[in-house]
Structures are given as C-alpha cells and as structure tokens.
N, C-alpha and C positions, 0 to 999 in steps of 0.2 A: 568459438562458441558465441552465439546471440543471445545479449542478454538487454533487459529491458528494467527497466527504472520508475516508478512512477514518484515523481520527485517534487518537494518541496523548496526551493533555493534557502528561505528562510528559517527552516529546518536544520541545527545542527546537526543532528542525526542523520538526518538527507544529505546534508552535504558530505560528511564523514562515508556514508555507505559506498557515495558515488564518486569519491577520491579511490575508495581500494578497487571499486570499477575499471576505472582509468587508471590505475596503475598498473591494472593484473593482463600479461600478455594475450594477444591472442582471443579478445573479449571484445564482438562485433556490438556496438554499444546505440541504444536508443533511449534518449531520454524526453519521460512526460511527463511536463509540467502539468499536474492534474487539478490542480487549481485555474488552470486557463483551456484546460482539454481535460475535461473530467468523464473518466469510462464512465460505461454506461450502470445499467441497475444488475445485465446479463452476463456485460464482463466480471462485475464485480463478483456475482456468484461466482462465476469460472473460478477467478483468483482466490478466492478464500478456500472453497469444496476443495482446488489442489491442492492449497497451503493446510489445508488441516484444521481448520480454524472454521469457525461461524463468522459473522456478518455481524454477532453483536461483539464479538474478538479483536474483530479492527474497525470495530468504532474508536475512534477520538473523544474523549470526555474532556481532556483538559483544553482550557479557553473555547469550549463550545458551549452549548445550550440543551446538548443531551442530556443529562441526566434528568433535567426541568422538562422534558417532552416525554419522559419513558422511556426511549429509547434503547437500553440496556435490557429494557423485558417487555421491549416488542417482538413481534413476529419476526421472519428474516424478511417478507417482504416490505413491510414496513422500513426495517434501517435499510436494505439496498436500494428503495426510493428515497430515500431522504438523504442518503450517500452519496446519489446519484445528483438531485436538485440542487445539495449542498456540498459541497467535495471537502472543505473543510473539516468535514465531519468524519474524513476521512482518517486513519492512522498511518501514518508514513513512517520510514519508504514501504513497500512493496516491490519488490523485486522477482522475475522471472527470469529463468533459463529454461535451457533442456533437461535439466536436472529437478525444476519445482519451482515453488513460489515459496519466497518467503515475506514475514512481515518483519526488515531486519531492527527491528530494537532489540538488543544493542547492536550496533552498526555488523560485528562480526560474525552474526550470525549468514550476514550473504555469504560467508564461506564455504556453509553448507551446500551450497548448489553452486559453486564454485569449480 
C-alpha cells in the first residue's frame, strides 16, 4: 500500500505517526517535508474535502499568527492561500493512502487508513 506523509521532523506527533509508518509492513512510503515542499492551495483542498475536514480544521493556531489574521473565520480560499504561502500554518501530520486522508492527531488515528 502507498502511503504518503506530509511531515514535520520537529513535530512529535509527526515523528510518532511516521514511526508506526515505517514499521507497519508492506507500506510503499513517501515522505514531505512540507515545511521545505509545501503543497500547493489545490492540493490542499484535495486533502481536506477527502479527509472530511474544512481548511479552517487543519489550520495550526498553536505557535502561529492565525488567530491574530482571522483566520479561523475566514473563507476557505483565504486559509488554503495562506496555507499555501505559509506551510507552518499548517496542521500535521496529514497523511494519505488508498484508503483516505487523515489529519493524524493523535498519532493513531493513521490507523484508520491503515
């Protein structure tokens, strides 16, 4: 199974999701650093609309500057451009298979698409 990661190294969380990654057999693995390769405004929608989730859902408030921009009760075009500009502003991990996207906090929720 291919599954894909968008990852933060300095992320517990991140790092925890992409240990049971690499543990779990059998799982064709790609990891982005999206702080150095941040999807775009388009992917973003993709990933959220799969995952179930809006764009102010996996906004990042904590150590950002969003709640001070609005952010949380802006548009969705709004936060997937500034998601997009700022990747930080992102919520990690995010993870995809064949099975969905999740946004795994707490780490075990990548199980579900496991």
């Amino acid at each position: 199974m291919k599954a894909t990661i968008w990852h933060n190294p300095a992320c517990g969380t991140s790092r925890k999701t992409l240990a049971i990654l690499q543990e779990t057999l059998g799982i064709d693995l790609t990891v982005i650093e999206y702080l150095v390769d941040p999807p775009s405004a388009e992917q973003l929608a993709r990933l959220y609309r799969t995952a179930g989730l809006t764009p102010q859902q996996g906004l990042r408030l904590r150590g950002t500057d969003a709640e001070e921009r609005g952010l949380p009760r802006a548009d969705d075009a709004t936060v997937l451009a500034a998601m997009a500009a700022e990747p930080k502003l992102i919520e990690r991990p995010l993870v995809e298979t064949e099975k969905g996207v999740r946004l795994c906090r707490p780490q075990d929720k990548v199980l579900e698409i496991l």
